[in-house]
N, CA, C and O atoms as CSV, one atom per row, in Angstrom:
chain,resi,resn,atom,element,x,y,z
A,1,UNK,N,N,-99.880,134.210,54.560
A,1,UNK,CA,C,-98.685,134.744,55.170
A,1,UNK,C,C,-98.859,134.653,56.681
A,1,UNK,O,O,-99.959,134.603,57.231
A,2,UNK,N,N,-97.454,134.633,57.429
A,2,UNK,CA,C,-97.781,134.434,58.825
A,2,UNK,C,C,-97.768,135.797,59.579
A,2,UNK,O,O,-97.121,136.774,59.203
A,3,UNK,N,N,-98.460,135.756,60.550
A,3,UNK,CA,C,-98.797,136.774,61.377
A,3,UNK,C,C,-98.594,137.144,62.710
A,3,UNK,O,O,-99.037,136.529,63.680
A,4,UNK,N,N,-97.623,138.603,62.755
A,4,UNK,CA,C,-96.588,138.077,64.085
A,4,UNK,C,C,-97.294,138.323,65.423
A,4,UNK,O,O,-96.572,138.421,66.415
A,5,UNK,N,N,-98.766,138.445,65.583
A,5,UNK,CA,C,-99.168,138.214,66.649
A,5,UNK,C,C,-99.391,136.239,67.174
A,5,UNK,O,O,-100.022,135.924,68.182
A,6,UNK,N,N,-99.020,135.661,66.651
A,6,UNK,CA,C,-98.529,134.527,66.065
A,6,UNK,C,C,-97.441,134.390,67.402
A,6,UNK,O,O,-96.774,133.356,67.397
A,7,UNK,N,N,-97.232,135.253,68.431
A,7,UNK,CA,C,-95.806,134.826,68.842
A,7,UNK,C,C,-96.435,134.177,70.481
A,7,UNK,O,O,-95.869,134.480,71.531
A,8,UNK,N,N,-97.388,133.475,70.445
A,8,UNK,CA,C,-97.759,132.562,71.523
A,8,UNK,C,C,-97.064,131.356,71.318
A,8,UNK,O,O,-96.707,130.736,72.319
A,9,UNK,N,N,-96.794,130.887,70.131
A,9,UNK,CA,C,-96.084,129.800,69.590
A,9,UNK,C,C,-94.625,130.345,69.075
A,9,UNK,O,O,-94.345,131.060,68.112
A,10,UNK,N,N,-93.865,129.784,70.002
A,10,UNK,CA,C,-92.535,130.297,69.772
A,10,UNK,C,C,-91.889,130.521,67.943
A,10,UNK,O,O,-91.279,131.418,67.361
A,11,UNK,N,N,-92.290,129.528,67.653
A,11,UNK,CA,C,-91.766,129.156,65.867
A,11,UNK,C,C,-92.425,130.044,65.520
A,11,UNK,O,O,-91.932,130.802,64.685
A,12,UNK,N,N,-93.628,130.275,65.956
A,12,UNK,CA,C,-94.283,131.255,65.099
A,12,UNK,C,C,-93.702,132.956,65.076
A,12,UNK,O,O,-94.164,133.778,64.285
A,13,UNK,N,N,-92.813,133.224,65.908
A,13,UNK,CA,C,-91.935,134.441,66.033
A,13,UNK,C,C,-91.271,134.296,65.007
A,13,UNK,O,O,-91.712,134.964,64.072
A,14,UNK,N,N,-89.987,133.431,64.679
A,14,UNK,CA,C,-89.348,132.924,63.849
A,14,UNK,C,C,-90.199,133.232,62.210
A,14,UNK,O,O,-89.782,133.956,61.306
A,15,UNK,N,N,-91.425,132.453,62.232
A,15,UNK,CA,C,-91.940,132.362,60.734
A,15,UNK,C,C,-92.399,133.984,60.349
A,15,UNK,O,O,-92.285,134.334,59.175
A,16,UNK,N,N,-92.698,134.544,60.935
A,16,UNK,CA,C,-92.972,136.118,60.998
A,16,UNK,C,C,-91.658,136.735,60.420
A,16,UNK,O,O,-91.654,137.347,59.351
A,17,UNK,N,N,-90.769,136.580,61.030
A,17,UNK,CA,C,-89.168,137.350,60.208
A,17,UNK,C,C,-89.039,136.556,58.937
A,17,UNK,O,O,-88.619,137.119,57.926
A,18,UNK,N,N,-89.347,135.375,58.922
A,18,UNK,CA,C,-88.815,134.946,57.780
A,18,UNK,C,C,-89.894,134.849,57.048
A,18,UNK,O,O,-89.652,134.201,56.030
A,19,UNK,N,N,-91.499,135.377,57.146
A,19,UNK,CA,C,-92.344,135.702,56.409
A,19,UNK,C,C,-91.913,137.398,55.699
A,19,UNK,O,O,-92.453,137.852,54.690
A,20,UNK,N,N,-91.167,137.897,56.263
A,20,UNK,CA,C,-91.260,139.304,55.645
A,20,UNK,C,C,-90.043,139.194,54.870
A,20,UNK,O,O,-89.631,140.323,54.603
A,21,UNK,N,N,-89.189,138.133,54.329
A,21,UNK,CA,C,-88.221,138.075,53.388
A,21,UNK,C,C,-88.840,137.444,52.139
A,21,UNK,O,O,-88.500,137.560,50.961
A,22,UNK,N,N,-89.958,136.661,52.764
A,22,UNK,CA,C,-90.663,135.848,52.069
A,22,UNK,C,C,-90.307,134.675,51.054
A,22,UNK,O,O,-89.151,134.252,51.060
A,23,UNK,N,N,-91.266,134.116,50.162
A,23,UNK,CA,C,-90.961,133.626,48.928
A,23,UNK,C,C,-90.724,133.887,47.589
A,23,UNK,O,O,-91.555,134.562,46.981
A,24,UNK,N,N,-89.842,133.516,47.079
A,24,UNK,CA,C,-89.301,134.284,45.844
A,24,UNK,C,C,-89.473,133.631,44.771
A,24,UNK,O,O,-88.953,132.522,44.644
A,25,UNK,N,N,-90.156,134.131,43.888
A,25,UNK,CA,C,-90.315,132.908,42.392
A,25,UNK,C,C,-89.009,132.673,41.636
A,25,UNK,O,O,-89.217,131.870,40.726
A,26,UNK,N,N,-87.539,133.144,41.687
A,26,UNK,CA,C,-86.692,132.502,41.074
A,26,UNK,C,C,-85.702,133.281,41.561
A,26,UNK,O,O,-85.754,134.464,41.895
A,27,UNK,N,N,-84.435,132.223,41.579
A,27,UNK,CA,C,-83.205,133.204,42.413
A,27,UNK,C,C,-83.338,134.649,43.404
A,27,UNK,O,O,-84.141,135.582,43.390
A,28,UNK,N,N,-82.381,134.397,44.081
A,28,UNK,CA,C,-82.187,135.060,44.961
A,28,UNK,C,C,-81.319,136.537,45.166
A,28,UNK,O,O,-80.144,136.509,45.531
A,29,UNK,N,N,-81.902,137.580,44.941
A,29,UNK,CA,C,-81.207,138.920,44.620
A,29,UNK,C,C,-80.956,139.246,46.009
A,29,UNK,O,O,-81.762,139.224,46.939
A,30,UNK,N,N,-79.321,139.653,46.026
A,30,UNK,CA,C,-79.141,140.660,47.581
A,30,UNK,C,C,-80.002,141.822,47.827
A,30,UNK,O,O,-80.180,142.710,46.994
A,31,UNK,N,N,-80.411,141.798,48.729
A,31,UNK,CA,C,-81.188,143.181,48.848
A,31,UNK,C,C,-80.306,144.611,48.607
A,31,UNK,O,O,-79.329,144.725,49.349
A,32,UNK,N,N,-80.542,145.674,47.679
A,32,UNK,CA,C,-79.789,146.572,47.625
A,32,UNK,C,C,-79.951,147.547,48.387
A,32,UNK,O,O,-80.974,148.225,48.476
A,33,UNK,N,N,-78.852,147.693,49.045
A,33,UNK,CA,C,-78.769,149.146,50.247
A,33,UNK,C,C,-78.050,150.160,49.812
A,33,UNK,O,O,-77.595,150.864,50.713
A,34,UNK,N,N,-77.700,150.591,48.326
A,34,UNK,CA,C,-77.269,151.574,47.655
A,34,UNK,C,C,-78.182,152.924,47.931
A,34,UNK,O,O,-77.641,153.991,48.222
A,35,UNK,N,N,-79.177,152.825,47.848
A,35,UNK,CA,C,-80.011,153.928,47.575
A,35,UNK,C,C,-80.527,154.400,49.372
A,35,UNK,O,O,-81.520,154.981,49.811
A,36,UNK,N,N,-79.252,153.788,50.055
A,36,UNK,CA,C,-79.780,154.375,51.459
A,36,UNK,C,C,-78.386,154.967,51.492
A,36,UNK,O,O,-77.523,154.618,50.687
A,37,UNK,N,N,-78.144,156.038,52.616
A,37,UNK,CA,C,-77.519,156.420,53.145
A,37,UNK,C,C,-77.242,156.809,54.995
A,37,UNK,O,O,-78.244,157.104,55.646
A,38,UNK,N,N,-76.082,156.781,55.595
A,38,UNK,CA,C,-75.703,156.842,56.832
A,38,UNK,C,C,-76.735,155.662,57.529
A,38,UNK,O,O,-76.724,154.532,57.043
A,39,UNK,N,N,-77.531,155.944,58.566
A,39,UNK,CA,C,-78.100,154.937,59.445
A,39,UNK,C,C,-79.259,154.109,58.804
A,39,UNK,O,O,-79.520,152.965,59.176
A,40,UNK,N,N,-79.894,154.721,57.878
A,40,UNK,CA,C,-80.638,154.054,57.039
A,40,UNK,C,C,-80.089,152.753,56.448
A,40,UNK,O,O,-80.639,151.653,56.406
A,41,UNK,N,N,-78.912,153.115,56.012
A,41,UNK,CA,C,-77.896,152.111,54.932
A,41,UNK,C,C,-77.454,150.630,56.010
A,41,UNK,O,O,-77.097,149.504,55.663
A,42,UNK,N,N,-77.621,151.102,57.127
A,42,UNK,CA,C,-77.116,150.348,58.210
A,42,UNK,C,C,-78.328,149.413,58.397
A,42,UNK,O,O,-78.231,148.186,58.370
A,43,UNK,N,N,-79.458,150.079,58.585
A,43,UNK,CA,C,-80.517,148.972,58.438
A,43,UNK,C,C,-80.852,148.456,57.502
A,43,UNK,O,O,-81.209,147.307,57.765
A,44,UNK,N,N,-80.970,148.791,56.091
A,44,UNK,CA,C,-81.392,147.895,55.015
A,44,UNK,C,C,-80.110,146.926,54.628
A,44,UNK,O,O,-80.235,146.134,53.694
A,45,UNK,N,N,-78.468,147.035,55.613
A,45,UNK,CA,C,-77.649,146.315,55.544
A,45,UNK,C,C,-78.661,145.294,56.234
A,45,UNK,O,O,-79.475,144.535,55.707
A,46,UNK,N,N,-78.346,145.520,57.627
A,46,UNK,CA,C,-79.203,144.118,58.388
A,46,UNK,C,C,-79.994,143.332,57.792
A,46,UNK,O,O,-79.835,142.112,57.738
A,47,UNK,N,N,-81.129,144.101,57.175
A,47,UNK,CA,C,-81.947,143.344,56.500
A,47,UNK,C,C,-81.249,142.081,54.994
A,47,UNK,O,O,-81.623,140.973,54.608
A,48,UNK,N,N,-80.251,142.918,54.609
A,48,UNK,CA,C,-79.239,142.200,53.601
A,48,UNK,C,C,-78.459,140.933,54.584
A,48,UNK,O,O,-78.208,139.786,54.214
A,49,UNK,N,N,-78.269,141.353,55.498
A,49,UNK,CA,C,-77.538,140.248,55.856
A,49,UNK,C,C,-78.337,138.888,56.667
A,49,UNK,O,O,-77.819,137.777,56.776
A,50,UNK,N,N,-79.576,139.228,57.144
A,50,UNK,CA,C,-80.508,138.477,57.285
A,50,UNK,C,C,-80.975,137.245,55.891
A,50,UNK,O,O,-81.085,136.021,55.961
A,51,UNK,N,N,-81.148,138.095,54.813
A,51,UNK,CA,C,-81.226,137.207,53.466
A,51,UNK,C,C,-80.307,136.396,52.933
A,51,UNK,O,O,-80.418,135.243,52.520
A,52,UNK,N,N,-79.013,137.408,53.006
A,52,UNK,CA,C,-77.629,136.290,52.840
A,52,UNK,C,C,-77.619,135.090,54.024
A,52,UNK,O,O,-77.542,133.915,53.663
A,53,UNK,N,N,-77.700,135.438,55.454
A,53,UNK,CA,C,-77.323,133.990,55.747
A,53,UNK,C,C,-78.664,132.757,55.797
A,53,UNK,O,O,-78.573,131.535,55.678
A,54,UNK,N,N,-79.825,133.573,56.009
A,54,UNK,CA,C,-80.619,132.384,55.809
A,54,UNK,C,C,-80.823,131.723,54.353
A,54,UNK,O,O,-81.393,130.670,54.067
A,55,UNK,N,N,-80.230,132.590,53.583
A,55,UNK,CA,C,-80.356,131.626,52.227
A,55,UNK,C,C,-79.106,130.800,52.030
A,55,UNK,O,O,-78.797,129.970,51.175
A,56,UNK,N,N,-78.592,131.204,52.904
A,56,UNK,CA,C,-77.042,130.201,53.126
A,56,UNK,C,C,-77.410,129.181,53.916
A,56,UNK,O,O,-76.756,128.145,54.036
A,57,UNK,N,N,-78.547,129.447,54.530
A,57,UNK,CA,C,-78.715,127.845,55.494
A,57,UNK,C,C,-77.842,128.306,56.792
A,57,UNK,O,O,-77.234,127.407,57.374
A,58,UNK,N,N,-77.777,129.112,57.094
A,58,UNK,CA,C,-76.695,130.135,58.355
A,58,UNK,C,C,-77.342,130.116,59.743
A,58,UNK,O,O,-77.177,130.991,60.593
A,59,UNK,N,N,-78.039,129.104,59.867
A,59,UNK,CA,C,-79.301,129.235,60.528
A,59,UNK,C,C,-78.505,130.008,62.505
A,59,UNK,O,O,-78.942,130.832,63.310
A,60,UNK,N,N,-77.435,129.265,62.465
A,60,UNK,CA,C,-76.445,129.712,63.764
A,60,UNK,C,C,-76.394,131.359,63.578
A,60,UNK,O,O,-76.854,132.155,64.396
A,61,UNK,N,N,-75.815,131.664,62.476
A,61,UNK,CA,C,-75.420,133.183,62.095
A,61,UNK,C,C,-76.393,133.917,62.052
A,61,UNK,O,O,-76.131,135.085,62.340
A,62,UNK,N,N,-77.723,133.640,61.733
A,62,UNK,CA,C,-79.167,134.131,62.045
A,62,UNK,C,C,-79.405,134.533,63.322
A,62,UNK,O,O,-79.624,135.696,63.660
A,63,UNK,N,N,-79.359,133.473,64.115
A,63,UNK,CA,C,-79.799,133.880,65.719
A,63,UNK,C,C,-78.611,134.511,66.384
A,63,UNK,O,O,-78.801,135.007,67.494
A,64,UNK,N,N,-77.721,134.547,65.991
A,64,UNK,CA,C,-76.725,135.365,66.432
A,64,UNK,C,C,-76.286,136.345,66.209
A,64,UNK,O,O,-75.733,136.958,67.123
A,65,UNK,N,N,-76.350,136.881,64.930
A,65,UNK,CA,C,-76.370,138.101,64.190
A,65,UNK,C,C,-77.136,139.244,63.962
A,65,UNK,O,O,-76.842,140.407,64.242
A,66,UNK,N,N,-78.768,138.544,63.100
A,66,UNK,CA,C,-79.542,139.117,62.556
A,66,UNK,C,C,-80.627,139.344,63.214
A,66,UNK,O,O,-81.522,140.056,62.759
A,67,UNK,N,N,-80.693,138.670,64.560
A,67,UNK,CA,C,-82.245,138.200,64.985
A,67,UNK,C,C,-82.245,139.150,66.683
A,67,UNK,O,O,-81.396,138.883,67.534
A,68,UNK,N,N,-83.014,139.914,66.844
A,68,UNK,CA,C,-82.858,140.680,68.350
A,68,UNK,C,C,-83.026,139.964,69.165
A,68,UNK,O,O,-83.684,138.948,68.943
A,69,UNK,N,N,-82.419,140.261,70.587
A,69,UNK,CA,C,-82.205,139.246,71.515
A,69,UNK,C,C,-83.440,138.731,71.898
A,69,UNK,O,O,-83.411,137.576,72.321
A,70,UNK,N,N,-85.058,139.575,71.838
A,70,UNK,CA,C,-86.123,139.668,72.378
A,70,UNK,C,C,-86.731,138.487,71.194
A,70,UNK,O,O,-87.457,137.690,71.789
A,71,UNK,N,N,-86.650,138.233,70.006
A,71,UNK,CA,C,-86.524,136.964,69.157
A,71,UNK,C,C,-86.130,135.776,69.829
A,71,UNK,O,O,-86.899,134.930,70.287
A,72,UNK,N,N,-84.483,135.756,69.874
A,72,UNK,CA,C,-84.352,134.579,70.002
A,72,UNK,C,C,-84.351,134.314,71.357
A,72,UNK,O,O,-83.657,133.328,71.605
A,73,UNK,N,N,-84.947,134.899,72.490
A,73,UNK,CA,C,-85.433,134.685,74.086
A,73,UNK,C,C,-86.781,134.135,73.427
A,73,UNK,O,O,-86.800,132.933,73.161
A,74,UNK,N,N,-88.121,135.051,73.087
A,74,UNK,CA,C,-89.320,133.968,72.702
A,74,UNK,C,C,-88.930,132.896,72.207
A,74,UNK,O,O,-89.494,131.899,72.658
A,75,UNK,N,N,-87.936,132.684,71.208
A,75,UNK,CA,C,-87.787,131.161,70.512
A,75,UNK,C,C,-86.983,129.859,72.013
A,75,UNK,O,O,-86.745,128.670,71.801
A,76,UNK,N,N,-86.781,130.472,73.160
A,76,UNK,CA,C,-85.828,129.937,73.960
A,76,UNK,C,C,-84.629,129.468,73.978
A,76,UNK,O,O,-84.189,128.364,74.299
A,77,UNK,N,N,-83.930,130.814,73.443
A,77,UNK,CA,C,-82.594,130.958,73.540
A,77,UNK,C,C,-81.953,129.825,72.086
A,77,UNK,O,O,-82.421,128.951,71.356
A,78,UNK,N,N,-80.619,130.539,72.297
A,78,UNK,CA,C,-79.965,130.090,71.278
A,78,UNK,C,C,-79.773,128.925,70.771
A,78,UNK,O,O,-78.976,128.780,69.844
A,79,UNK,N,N,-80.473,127.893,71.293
A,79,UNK,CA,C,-80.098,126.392,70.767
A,79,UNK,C,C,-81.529,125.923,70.371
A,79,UNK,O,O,-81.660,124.952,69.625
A,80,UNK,N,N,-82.843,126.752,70.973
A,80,UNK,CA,C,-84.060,126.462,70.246
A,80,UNK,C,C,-84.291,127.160,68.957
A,80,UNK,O,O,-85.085,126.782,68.095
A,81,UNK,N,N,-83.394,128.400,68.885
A,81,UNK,CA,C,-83.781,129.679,67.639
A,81,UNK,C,C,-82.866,128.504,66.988
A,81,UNK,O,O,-83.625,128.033,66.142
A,82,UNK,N,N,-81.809,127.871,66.929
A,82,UNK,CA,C,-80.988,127.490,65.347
A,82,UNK,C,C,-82.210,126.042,65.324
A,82,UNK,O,O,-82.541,125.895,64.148
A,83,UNK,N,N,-82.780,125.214,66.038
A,83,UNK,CA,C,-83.484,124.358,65.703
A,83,UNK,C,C,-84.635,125.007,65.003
A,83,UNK,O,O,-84.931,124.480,63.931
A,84,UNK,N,N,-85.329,126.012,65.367
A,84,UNK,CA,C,-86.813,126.558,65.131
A,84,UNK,C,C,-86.365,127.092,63.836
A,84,UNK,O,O,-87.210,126.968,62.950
A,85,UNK,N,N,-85.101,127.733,63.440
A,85,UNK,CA,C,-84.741,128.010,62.148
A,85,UNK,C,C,-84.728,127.252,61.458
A,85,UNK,O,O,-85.592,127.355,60.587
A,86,UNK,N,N,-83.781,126.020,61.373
A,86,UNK,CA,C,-83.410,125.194,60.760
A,86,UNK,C,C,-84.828,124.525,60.030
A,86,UNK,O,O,-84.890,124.228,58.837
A,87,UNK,N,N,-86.006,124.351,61.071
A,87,UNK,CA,C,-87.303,123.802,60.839
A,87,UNK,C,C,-88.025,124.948,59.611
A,87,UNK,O,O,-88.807,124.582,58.733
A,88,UNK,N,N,-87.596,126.219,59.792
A,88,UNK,CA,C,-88.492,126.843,59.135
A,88,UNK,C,C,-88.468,127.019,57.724
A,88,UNK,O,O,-89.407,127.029,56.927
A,89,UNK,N,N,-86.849,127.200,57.482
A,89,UNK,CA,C,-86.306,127.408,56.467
A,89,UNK,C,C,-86.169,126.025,55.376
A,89,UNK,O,O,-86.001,126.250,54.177
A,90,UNK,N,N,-86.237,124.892,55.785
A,90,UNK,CA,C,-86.819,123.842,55.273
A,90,UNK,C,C,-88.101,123.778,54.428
A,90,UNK,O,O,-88.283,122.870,53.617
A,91,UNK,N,N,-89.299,125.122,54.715
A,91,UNK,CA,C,-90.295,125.072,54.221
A,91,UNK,C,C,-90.397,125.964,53.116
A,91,UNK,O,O,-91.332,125.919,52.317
A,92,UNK,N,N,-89.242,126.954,53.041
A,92,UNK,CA,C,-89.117,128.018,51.782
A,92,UNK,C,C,-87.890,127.606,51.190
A,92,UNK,O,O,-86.833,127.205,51.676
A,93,UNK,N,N,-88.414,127.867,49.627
A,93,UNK,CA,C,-87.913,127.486,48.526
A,93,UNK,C,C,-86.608,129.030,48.512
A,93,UNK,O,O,-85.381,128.925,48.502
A,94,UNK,N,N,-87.302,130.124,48.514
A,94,UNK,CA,C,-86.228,131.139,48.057
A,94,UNK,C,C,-86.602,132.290,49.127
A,94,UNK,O,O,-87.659,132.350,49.755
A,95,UNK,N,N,-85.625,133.102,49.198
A,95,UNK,CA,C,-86.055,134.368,50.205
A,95,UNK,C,C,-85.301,135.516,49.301
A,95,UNK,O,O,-84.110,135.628,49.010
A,96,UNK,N,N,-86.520,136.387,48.941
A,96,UNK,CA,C,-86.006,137.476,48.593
A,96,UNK,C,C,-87.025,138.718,48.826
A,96,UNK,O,O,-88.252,138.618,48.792
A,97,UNK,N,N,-86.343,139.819,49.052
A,97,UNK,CA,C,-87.154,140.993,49.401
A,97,UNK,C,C,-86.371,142.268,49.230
A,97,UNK,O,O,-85.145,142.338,49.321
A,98,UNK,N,N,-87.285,143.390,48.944
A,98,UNK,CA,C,-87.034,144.621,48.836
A,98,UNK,C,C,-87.401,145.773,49.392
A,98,UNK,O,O,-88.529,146.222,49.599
A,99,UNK,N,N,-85.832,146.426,49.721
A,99,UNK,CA,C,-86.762,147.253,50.952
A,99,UNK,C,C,-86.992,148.825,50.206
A,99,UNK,O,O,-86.037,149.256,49.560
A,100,UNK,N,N,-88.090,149.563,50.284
A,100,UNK,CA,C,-88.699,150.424,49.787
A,100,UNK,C,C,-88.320,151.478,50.394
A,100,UNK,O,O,-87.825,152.368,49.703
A,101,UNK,N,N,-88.476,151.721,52.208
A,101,UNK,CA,C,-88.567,152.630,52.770
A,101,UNK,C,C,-87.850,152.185,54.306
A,101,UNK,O,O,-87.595,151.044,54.694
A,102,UNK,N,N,-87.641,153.391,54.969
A,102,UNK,CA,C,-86.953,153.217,56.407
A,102,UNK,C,C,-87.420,154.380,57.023
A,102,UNK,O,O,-87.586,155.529,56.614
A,103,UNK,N,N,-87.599,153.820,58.114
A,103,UNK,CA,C,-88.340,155.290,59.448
A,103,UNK,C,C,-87.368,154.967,60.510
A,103,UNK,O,O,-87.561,153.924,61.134
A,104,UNK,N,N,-86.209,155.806,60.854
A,104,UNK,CA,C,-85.756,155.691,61.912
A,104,UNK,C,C,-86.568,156.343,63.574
A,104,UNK,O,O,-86.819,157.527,63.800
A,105,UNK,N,N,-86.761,155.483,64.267
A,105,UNK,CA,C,-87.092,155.910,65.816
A,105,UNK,C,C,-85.980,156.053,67.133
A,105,UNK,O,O,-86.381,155.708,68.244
A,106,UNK,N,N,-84.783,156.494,66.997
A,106,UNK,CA,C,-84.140,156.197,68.279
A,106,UNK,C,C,-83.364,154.832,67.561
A,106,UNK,O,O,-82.823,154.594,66.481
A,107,UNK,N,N,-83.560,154.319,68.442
A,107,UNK,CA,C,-82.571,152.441,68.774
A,107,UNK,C,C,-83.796,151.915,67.975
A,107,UNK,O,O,-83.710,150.695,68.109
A,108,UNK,N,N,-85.038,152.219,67.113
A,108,UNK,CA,C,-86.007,151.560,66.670
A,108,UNK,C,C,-85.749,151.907,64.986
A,108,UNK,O,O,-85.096,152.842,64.521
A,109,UNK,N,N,-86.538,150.760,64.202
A,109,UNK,CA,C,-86.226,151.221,62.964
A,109,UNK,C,C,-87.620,150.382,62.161
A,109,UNK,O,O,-87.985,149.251,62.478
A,110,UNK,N,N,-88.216,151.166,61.155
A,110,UNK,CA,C,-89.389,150.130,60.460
A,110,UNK,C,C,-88.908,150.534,59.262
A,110,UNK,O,O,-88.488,151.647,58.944
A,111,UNK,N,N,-89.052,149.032,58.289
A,111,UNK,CA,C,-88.400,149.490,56.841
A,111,UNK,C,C,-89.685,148.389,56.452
A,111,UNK,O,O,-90.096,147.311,56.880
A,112,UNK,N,N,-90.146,149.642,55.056
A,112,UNK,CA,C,-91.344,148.585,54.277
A,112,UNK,C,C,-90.961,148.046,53.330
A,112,UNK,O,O,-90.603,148.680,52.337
A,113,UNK,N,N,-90.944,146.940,53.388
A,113,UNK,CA,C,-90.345,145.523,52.823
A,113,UNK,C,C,-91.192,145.188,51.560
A,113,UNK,O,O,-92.375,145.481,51.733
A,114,UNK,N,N,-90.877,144.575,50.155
A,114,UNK,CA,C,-91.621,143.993,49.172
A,114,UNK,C,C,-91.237,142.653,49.039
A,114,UNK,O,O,-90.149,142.077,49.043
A,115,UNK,N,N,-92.248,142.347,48.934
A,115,UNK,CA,C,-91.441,140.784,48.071
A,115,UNK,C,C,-92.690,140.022,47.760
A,115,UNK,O,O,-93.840,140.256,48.132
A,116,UNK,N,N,-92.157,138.912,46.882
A,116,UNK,CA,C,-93.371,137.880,46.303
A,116,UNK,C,C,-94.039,136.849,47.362
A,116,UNK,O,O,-93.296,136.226,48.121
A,117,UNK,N,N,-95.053,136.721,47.397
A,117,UNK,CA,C,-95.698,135.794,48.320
A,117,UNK,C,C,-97.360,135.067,46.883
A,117,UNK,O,O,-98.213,135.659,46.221
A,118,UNK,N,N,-96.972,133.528,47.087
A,118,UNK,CA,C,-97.745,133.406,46.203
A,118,UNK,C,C,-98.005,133.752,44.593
A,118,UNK,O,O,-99.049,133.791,43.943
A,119,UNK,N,N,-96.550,133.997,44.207
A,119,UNK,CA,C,-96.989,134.452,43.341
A,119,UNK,C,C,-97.450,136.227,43.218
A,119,UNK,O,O,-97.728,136.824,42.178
A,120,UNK,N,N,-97.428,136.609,44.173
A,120,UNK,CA,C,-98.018,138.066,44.310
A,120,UNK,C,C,-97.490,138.472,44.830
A,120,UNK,O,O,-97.050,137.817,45.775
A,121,UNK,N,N,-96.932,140.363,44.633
A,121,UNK,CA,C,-96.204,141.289,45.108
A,121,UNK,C,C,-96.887,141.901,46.439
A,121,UNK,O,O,-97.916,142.556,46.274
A,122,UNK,N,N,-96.354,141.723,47.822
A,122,UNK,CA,C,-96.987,142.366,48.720
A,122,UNK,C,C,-96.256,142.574,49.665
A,122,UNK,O,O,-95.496,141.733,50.146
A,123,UNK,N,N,-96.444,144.138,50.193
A,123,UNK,CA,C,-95.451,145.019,51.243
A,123,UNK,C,C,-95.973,144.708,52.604
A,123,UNK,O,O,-97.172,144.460,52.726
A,124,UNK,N,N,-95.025,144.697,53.843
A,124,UNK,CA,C,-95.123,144.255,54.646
A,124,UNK,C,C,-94.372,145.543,55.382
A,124,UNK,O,O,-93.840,146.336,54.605
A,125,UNK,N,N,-94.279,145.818,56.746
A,125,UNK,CA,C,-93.589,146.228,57.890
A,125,UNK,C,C,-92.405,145.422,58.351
A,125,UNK,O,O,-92.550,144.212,58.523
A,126,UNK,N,N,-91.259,145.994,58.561
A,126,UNK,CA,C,-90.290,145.002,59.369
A,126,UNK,C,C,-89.558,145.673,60.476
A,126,UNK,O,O,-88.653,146.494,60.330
A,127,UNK,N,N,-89.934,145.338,61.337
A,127,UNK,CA,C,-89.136,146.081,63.024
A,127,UNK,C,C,-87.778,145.432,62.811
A,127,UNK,O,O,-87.499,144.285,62.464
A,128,UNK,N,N,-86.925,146.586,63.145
A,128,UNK,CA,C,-85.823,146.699,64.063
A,128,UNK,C,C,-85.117,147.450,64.872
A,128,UNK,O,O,-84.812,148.624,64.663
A,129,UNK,N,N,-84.787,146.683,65.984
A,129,UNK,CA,C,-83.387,147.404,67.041
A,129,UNK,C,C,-82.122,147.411,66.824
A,129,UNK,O,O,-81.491,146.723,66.021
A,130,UNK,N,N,-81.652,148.400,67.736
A,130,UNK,CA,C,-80.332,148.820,67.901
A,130,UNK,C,C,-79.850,148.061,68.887
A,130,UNK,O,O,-80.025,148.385,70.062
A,131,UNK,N,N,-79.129,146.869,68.508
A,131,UNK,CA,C,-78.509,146.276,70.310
A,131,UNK,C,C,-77.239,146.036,69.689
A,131,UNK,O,O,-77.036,145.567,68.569
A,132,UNK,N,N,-76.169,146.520,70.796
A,132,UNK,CA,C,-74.376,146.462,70.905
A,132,UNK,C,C,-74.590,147.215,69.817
A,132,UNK,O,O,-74.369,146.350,68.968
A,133,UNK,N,N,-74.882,148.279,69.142
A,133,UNK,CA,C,-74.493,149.069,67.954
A,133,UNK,C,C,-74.728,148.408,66.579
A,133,UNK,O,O,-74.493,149.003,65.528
A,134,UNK,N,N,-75.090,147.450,66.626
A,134,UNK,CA,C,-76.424,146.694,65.557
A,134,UNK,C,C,-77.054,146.742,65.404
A,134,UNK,O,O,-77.789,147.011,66.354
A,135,UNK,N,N,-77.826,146.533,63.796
A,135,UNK,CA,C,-79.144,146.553,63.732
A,135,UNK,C,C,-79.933,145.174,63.554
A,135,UNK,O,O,-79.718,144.460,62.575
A,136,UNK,N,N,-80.726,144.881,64.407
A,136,UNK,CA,C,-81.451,143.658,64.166
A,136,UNK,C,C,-82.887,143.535,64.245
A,136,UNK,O,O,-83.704,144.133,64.945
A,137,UNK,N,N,-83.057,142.357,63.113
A,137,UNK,CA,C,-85.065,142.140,63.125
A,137,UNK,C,C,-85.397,141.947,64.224
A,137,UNK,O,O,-84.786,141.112,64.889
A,138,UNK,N,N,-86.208,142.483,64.630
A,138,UNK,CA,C,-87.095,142.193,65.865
A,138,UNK,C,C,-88.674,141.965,65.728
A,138,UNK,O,O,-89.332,141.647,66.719
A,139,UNK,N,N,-89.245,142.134,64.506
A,139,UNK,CA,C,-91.043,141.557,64.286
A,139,UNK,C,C,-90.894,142.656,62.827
A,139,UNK,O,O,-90.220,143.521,62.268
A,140,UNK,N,N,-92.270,141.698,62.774
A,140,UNK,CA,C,-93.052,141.802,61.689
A,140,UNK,C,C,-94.393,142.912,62.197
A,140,UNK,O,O,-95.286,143.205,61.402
């Protein structure tokens, strides 16, 4: 799995978010944000909508949507994040993940993430911010 101190290499910011959606051994389940409520529900949305468009190949709607500005500045701005996407997402078969838990901080948010890697079930950390009244990934 990739590792988001990893972010000396721009792509490697990129493979870090899209390491914590991970690989999925068969189809692709929306992440369910039922079992959250008020601001919680708002972030395990983000995280839902992160999975919907990169499994759509959304790679534009990614860096524009889902991805914090402090993302797609390391990747160098918006026309390197849809290339560095486009490259990454080429290398995974499926993205699916489940989010377990949410810790709100302020404008900060960590939700512990599951999903298959290898064949094997393993939880991860996933940062996010609050920017324009959104919630977006910002690291692993």
């Amino acid at each position: 799995m990739w590792l988001w101190p990893s972010l000396v290499r721009p792509a490697g910011a990129l493979a870090c978010v899209l390491a914590a959606l991970a690989l999925g051994a068969c189809g692709t389940t929306p992440v369910s944000t039922s079992s959250f409520k008020g601001e919680e529900h708002e972030v395990a949305q983000a995280i839902s909508n992160l999975q919907a468009d990169a499994t759509a190949g959304e790679q534009k709607k990614v860096c524009e949507k889902d991805l914090a500005q402090s993302v797609v500045s390391r990747l160098g701005g918006m026309q390197n994040c849809d290339s560095a996407l486009k490259d990454q997402l080429a290398q995974i078969d499926n993205l699916q993940v489940e989010v377990k838990s949410i810790k709100l901080a302020g404008s900060s948010a960590t939700a512990t993430v599951r999903s298959t890697y290898n064949g094997k079930l393993a939880s991860s950390s996933l940062a996010l911010v609050k920017e324009g009244g959104k919630w977006k990934v910002s690291g692993l």
